[in-house]
BAKEKOL-396182 format. One record per residue (C-alpha): x, y, z. Coordinates in steps of 0.25 Angstrom, whole numbers, padded with zeros to 4 digits, always signed. Layout:
BEGIN
XYZ;...
This chain:
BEGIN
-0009+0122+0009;-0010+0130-0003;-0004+0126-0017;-0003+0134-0027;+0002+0128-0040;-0006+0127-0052;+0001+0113-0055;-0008+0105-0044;-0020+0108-0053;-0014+0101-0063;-0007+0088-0058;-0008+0076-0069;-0014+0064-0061;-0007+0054-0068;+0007+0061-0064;+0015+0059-0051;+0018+0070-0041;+0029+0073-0034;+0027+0083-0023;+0039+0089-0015;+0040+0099-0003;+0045+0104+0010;+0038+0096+0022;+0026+0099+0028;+0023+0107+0013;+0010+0099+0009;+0015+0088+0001;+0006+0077+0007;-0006+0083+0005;-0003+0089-0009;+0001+0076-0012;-0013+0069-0005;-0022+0078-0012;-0016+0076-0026;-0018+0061-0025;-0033+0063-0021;-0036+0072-0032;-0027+0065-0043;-0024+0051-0036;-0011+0044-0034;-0001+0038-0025;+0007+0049-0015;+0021+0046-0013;+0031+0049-0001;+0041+0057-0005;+0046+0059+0010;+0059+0052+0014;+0054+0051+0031;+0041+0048+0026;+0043+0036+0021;+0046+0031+0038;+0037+0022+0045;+0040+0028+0057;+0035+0043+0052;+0021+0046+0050;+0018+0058+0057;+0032+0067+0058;+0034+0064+0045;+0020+0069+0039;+0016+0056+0033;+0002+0058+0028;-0008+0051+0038;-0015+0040+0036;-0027+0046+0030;-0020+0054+0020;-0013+0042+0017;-0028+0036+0015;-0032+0047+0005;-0022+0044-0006;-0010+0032-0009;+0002+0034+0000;+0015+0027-0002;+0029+0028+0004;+0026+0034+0015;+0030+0028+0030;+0035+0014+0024;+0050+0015+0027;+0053+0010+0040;+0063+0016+0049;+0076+0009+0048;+0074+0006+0034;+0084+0011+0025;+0076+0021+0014;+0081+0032+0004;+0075+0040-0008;+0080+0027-0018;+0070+0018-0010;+0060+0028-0009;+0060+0029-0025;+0062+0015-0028;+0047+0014-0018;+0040+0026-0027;+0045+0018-0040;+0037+0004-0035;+0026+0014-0034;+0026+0020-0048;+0015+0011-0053;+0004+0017-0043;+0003+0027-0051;+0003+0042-0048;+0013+0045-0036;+0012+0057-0029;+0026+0058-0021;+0026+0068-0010;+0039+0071-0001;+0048+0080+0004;+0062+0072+0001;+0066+0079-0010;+0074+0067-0015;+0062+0058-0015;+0056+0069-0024;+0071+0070-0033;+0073+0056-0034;+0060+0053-0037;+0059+0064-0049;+0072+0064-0053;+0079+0051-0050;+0088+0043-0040;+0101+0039-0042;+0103+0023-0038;+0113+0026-0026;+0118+0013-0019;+0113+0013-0005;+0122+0017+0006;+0127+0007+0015;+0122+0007+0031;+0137+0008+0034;+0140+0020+0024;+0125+0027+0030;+0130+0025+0046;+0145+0031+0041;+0139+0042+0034;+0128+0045+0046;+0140+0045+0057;+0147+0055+0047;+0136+0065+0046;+0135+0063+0062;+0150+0067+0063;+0153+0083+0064;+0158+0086+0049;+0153+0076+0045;+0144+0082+0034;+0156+0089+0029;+0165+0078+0027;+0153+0071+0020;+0152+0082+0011;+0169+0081+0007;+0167+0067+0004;+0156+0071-0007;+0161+0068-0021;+0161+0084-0028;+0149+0081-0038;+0140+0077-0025;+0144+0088-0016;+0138+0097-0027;+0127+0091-0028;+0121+0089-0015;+0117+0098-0002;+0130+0098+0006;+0124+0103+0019;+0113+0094+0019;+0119+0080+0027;+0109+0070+0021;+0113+0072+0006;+0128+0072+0009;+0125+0061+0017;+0120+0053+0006;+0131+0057-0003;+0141+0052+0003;+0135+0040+0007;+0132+0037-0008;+0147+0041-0011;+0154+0033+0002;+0145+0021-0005;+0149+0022-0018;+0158+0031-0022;+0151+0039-0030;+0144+0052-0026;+0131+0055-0025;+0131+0064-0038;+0135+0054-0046;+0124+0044-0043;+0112+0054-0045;+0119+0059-0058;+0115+0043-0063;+0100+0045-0058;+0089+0038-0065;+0075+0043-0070;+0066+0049-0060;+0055+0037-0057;+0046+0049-0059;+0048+0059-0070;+0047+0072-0065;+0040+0077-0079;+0028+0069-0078;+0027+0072-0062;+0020+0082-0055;+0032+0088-0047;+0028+0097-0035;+0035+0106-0024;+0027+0110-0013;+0033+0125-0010;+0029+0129+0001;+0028+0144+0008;+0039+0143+0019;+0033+0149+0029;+0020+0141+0029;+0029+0128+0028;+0037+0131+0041;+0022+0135+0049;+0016+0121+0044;+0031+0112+0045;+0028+0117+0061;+0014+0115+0062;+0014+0101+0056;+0025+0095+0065;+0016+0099+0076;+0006+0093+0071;+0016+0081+0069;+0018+0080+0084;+0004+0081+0085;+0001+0068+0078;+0013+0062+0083;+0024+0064+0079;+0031+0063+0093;+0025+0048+0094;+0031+0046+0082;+0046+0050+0085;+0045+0044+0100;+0042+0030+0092;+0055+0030+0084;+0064+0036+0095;+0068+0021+0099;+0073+0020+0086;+0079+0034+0083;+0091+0035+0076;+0092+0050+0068;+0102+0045+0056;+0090+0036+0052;+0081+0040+0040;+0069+0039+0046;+0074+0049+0058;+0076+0061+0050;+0060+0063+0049;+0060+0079+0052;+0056+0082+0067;+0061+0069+0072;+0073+0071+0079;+0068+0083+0085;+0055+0074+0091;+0065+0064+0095;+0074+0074+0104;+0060+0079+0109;+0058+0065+0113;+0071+0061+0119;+0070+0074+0127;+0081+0084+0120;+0071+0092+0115;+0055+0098+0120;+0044+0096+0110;+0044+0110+0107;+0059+0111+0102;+0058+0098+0095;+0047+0104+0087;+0055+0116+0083;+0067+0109+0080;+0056+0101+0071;+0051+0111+0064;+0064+0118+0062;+0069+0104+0054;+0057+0102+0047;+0059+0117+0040;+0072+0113+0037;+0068+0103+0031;+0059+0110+0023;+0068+0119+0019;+0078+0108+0013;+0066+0101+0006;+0066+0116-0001;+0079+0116-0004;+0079+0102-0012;+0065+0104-0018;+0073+0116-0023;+0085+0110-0027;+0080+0096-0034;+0066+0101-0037;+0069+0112-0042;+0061+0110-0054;+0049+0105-0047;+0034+0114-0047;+0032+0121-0033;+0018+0123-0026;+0017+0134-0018;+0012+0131-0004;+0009+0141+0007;-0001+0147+0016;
């Protein structure tokens, strides 16, 4: 991995770092190497790898990377357990007193909330989450989702994308008020983005899709077929834990749907798309944030 910004030669040890970027981009090891040079406490900023159930097919670092530097929120959440970017914050807040954090990730909204603030949306009920998952199930359903959005929500949030309409119109059928209206009452950030090192991991698109494929090889290698084959008992693809990229693919390899061969192509295909929606939001919510060029 090359980097090439001058700003790494000049990170301030007694300020945190927030490092975003598209999977498989190098966050981990960015992150490792400035807590050995400069010390401190790294951070998940990952919303599947915070699962118990995922080490290797969602990059966890190993065991010994976890020995070289403090780790913390990373595979604690069981699955089965509710979790969301409110829980994941109020967990980075009881470690504010450690000192220096250095929060890694590539859930956007980890990064955002964290740096900007969080609205105190309610819950959503079970019953109003297995309503809305039935809905989204049904054909239209996204559409008829979107209709039931206040205006000043469906302007503010990615239309086509099934997981934020999702969310809004489970925090409007709870509490009958739109999402928009809650985050325009969001707190302070828990860390100020002024006396942070903000970092966006840019990586050259063509070396990101050539490493995204050789590192789920690599995944099966170490495992990662094991590691889906024990959860297939318990398999249930509306659940949180279930939407770790490559999973659904292993799991219809393992059931027989599909060979290995188009499981990892279809695996491959998913995870570059998901890269490319990590872009967009980086893009779009991070706007403002310093980029490293990463590339071959």
């Amino acid at each position: 991995m090359t980097l090439r910004h001058p700003i790494l030669a000049g990170l301030d040890p007694a300020r945190h770092v927030l490092i975003a970027g598209p999977t498989a981009s190098g966050k981990s090891a960015l992150a490792l190497e400035i807590a050995e040079r400069q010390g401190g406490t790294i951070v998940n900023a990952d919303a599947l790898q915070v699962w118990s159930c995922w080490r290797v097919l969602t990059a966890r670092p190993t065991a010994e990377d976890e020995a070289r530097a403090p780790h913390a929120l990373y595979g604690h959440v069981a699955p089965g357990r509710d979790y969301s970017v409110g829980a994941w914050l109020a967990e980075v807040a009881a470690l504010l007193d450690r000192g220096r954090l250095i929060v890694t990730g590539g859930t956007g909204l980890y990064l955002n909330a964290l740096s900007r603030g969080l609205a105190a949306i309610p819950a959503t009920p079970p019953e109003i989450r297995a309503w809305a998952d039935q809905l989204l199930r049904e054909p239209g359903g996204l559409a008829r989702m979107v209709a039931d959005l206040d205006a000043p929500t469906r302007a503010r949030i990615d239309l086509k994308n099934p997981v934020r309409v999702q969310r809004a119109w489970e925090v409007l059928t709870t509490t009958g008020r739109g999402i928009a209206a809650w985050q325009a009452e969001t707190p302070p950030p828990l860390i100020d983005p002024a006396a942070a090192h903000l970092l966006v991991l840019d990586p050259d698109r063509d070396w990101l899709a050539g490493r995204i494929d050789r590192r789920f090889r690599l995944m099966l290698d170490q495992g990662a077929l094991d590691e889906v084959r024990a959860l297939l008992p318990r398999w249930s693809p509306d659940a949180l834990w279930a939407k770790a990229i490559g999973a659904p693919e292993l799991v219809a390899q393992l059931r027989g749907e599909i060979d290995l061969d188009e499981a990892i192509r279809r695996a491959v295909i998913a995870t570059r798309q998901y890269a490319k929606a990590q872009r967009s939001f980086f893009r779009g919510r991070l706007g403002d944030w310093p980029r490293i060029g990463i590339g071959p």
